[in-house]
N, C-alpha and C positions, 0 to 999 in steps of 0.2 A: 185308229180308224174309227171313223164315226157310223154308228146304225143308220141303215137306210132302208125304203122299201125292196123289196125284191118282187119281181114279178111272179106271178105263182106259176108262168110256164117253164122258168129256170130254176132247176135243179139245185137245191143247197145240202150243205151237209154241214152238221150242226151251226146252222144258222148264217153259215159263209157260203157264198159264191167261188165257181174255179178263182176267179180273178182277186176275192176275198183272201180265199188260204193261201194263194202265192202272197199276195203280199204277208199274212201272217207268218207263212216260213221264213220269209228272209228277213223280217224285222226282228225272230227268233236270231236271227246271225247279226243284228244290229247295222243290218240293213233297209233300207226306205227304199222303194220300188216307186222311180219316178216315171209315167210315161208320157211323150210327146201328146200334142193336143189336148194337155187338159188345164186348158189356165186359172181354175179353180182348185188347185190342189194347195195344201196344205206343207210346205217343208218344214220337216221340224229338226230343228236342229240340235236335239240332243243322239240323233242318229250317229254312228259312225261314218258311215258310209253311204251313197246314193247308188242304187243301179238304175240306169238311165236305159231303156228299153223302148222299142218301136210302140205303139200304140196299138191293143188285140193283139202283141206277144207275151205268150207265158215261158219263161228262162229257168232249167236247173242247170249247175254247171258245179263243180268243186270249185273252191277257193285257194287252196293252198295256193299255188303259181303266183295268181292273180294278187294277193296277200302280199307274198313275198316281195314283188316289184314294185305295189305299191307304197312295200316299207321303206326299200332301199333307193328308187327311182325318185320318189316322193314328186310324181306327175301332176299338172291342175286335173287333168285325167285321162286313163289308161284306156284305152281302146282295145276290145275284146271280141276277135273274130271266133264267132260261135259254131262248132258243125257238131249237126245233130248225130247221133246214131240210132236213130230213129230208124225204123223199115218203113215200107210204105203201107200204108193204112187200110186198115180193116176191120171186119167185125165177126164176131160168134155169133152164130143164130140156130136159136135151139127148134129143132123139126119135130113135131108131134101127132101122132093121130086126133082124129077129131074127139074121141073121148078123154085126150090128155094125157096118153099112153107115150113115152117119150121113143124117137126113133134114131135121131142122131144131130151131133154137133154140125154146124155147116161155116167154113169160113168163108168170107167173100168180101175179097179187096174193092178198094172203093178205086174211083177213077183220079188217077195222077198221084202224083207225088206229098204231095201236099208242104208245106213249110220243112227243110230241113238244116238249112243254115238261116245265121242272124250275126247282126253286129248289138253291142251291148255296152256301155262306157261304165265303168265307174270313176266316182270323183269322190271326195271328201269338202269338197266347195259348196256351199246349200245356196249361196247365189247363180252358180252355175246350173243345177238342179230345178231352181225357180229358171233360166231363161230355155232348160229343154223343153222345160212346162208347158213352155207357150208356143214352142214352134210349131206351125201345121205341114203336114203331107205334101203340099204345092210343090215347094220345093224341098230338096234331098237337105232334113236337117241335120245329118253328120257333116255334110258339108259345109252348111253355114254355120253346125258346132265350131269347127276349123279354122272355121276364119276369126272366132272370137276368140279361143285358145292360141296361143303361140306356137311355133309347132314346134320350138323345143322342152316345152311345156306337155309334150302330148309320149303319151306309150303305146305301146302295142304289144300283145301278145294270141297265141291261137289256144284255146280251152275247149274242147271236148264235153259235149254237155248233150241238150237235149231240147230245145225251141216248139212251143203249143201255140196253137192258133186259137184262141179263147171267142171269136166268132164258130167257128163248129164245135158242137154237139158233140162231135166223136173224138174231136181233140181236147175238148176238158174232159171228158170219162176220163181219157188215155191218160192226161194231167194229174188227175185226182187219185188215179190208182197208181202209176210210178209214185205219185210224194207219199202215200200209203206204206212204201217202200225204203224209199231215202228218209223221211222223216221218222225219226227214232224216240222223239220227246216233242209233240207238238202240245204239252199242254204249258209249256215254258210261254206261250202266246194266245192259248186257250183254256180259260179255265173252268169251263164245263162241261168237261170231259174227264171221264178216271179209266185207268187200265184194267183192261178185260186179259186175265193170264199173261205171258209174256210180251207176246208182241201187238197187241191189238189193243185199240181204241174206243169207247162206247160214250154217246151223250148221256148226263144225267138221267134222263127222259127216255132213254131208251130201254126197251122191254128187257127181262132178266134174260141174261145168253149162258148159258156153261162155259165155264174156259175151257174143259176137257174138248168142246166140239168146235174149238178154233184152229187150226193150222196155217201158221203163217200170219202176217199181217192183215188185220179187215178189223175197216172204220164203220163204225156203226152208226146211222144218224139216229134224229130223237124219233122216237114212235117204231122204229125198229127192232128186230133181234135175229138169232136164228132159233127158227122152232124148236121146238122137242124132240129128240131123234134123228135131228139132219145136223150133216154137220158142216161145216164153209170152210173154204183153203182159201188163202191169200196169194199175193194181193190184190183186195178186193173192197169194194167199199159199198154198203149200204145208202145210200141219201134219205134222207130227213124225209116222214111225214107229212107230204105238207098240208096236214090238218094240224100239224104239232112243230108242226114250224117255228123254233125260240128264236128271238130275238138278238141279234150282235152282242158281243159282250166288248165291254171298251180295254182298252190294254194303255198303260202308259208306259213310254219310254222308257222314263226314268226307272220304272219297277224291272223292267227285261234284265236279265243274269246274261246277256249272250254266249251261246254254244260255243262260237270260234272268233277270239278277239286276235288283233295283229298279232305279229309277231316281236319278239322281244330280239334285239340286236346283240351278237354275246363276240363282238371286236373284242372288249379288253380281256376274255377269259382266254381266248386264242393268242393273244401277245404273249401269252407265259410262254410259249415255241418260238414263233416269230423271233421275237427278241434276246434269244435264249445264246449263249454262248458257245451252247454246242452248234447249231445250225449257221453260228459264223465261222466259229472252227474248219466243217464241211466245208464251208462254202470256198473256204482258202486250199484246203486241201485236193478237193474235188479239181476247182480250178488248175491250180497248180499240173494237176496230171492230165487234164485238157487239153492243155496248152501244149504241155510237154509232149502229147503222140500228136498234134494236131500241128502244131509249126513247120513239120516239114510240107507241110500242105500250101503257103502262105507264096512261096515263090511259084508254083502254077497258077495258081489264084489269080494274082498279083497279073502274071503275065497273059493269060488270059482277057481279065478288065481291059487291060493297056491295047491290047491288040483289036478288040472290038470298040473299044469308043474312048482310047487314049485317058487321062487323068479325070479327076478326080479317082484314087484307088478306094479310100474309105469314106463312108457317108457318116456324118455328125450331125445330131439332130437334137435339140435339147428338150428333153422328158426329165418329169417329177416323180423323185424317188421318196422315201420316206418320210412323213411330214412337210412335204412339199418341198424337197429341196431340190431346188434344179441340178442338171450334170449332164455332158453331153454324151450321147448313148451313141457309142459307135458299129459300124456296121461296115460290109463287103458292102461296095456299090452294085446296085443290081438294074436300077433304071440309067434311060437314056439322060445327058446332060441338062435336057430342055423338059424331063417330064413335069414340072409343074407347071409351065404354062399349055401342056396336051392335058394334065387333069382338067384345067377350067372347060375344052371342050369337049372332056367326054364325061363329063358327070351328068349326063342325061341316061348313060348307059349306067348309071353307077345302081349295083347290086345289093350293098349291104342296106341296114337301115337305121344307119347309127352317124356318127359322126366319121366313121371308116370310108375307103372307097375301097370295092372290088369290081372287077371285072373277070371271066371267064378266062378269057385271051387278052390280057392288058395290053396292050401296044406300047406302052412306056417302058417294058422290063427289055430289059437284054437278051439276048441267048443264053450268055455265059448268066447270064442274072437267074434268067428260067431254072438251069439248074442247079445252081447255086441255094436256091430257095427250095427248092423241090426236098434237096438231101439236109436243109435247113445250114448250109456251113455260109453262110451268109451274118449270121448271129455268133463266128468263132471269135471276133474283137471283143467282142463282150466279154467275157471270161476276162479280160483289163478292166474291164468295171467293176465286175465281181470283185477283185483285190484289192480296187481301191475302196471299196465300201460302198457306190453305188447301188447297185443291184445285188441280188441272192442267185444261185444254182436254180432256185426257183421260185415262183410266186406269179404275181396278175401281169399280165403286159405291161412295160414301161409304154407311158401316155403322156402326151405335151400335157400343158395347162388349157387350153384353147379343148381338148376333148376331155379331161378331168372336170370340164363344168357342166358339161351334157346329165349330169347327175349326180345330185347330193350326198345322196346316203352310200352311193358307191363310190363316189369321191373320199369319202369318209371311211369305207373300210379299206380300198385299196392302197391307200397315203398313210396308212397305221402298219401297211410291213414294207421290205423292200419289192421293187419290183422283180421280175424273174426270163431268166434266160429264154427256159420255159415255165409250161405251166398248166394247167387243166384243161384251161383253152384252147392250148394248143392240139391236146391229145384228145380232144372231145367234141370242139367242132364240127357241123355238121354242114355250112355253107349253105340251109336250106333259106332259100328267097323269102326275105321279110324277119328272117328269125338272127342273123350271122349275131347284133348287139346287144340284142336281150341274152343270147347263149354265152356272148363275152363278160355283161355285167354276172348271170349265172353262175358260170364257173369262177370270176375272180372271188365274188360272194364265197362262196362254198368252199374254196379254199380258205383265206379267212378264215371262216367259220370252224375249218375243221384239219388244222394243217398241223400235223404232225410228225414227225422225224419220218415214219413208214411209207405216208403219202409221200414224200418225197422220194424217198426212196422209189416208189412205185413211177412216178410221174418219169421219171429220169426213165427207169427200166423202158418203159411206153413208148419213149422218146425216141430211144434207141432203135428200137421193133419198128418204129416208123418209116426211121430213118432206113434201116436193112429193108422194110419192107419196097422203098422205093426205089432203091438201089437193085431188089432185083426185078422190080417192075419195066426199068433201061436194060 
């Protein structure tokens, strides 16, 4: 960031603007804070990452999530519905007598609500970055983002954060004192500044403070301190002088250590299970006593199907098991004969936001299908997968090739084990609108990542509890 003037009626603190130290926090995270309407900006692209934010929004939000999908998704960029938990807006106002005798605290909310949600992209693309640059206000530039991105190109997820309106006054204080808070090492992008006692901040240039008389977080700008005798609770922030007002300091990229770099993918430490001899053993075993309480089930089944909508009995559908090897993944039929030419006219209803379709009330399922699915014995064929070496007892959902491309790096972890009868997915999805694909990339991820003899064990127990639990839900 290059020194500029600052107006002397805006508030700085050591030598940054609100809009200053937000960018300096997240370049600490080796992030570049791009905003719309500013076609004079600078990409640099030794950044990691771009956050793409409206113009006069200031953005805190955790990463991890955000991180994680853009590891494994590997998106041109991730689209990030922002809701603040913000309350609504206000201020302290200290009541005094006219001789300075202090009387009391007074708070009072200001009118409306002010900013509490936002939408926020991140990208790793620095040409994508340079054209949010340019976009203006006119029209809706997420939308005409959209149209230059692909849209299987694009993610989504929802992050919980915090959104400032850097046009008010009361919403940079509010800005500047929350990062007072979250920001635990801001001189990683500021270096004229040294720590005052544990948690607090001071300019070079700022007057001597005791650290005994700090509690809590408080930034002190240059020409300030706290006097002699008094003491300040955080967080809280002194601003600058401005007769002592220092100058921007320049920070180069290259020099930044960032706080929180991606994440590092650990597929091949988890194949030591995956691939393990014990968990094919199980899988045979397991199977085998599936199969064996569960076939006398196979002639009501059977004659159920037949009698609401005549043959086909099993559905085959060919899905990529380990290392991409195809196999046809059999199943109870549970849809009407004709439902894929009814999917092309209700995919306007369609709920997930993945390459999946749901619906509430599908009109394609059967009756007998309904419940078939419900008690999950729709997936008892499979257990013949399982022995032939297809699929596992458990692991990520078996997936055609056609939705294994919707995503790289999950394409990549989920085709390094077998797929699973069940699965995390299974037992953890939430169905919530907008989120069903990212929670299936999620949990196939996390298994992966962390599948051990127990979780399976575990997953299976779950499975079970489901199943009873919906059985006395009839």
């Amino acid at each position: 960031m290059s020194a500029q003037v600052v107006d002397d009626s805006v508030h700085t603190l050591w030598g940054l603007t609100p809009v200053q130290l937000h960018a300096r926090y997240w370049k600490s995270r080796g992030v570049q804070v791009v905003s719309n309407n500013s076609p004079g900006i600078t990409i640099d692209k030794h950044a990691e990452l771009y956050l793409l934010v409206k113009h006069a929004h200031l953005v805190m939000m955790p990463l991890p999530k955000a991180l994680e999908l853009m590891c494994w998704m590997d998106p041109e960029i991730l689209m990030i519905r922002l809701a603040s938990r913000s309350e609504r807006d206000y201020r302290e106002i200290v009541d005094a007598r006219p001789d300075g005798h202090f009387l009391r605290f007074r708070r009072v909310y200001e009118a409306g609500k002010g900013q509490h949600q936002a939408r926020v992209g991140l990208t790793s693309n620095p040409d994508l970055a340079l054209d949010w640059a340019s976009m203006v206000d006119e029209e809706s530039p997420w939308a005409k983002l959209r149209r230059i991105v692909p849209a299987d190109l694009i993610g989504a997820v929802r992050v919980k954060g915090h959104v400032y309106n850097s046009d008010s006054d009361l919403e940079c204080a509010r800005f500047v004192r929350d990062l007072a808070q979250a920001w635990k090492h801001p001189l990683s992008t500021i270096s004229r500044i040294e720590r005052i006692g544990k948690e607090s901040w001071g300019d070079i240039n700022a007057k001597s403070t005791a650290p005994d008389a700090l509690t809590g977080p408080i930034w002190i700008g240059a020409g300030r301190s706290i006097p002699d005798g008094k003491s300040g609770v955080g967080p809280a922030v002194l601003w600058d002088d401005p007769q002592m007002r220092p100058v921007p300091d320049e920070v180069d990229w290259k020099d930044i250590e960032t706080v929180q770099a991606r994440p590092e993918r650990r597929i091949d430490v988890a194949a030591t299970y995956t691939s393990s001899v014990l968990k094919r053993l199980f899988d045979i075993v397991f199977s085998l006593f599936a199969l064996a309480i569960t076939l006398p089930l196979y002639p009501f089944i059977i004659l159920a199907i037949w009698i609401e909508d005549r043959s086909p009995i099993f559905f085959g559908h060919e899905r990529e098991s380990i290392h991409a090897k195809e196999f046809k993944c059999y199943k109870f039929r549970t849809m009407y004969r004709n439902a894929e030419a009814m999917k092309a006219e209700l995919q306007s209803q369609n709920k997930a936001d993945g390459p999946q379709f749901f619906m509430e009330k599908d009109p394609r399922i059967t009756k007998v299908g309904s419940v078939l699915r419900k008690l999950q014995l729709d997936e008892l064929p499979q257990f013949f997968n399982v022995l032939a070496g297809h699929m596992s007892v458990v692991g990520p959902r078996p997936s055609p090739f056609s939705e294994n491309q919707y995503c790289p790096g999950w394409r990549e972890a989920r085709l390094s084990v077998r797929p699973g009868v069940t699965g995390l997915w299974q037992i953890r999805r939430t169905r919530s609108d907008g989120a069903d694909f990212q929670e299936w990339i999620r949990y196939d991820i996390e298994y992966v990542e962390k599948a051990t003899f127990l979780l399976d064990l575990y997953i299976i127990w779950k499975t079970v509890s489901l199943i009873f639990a919906a059985l006395a839900r009839r």
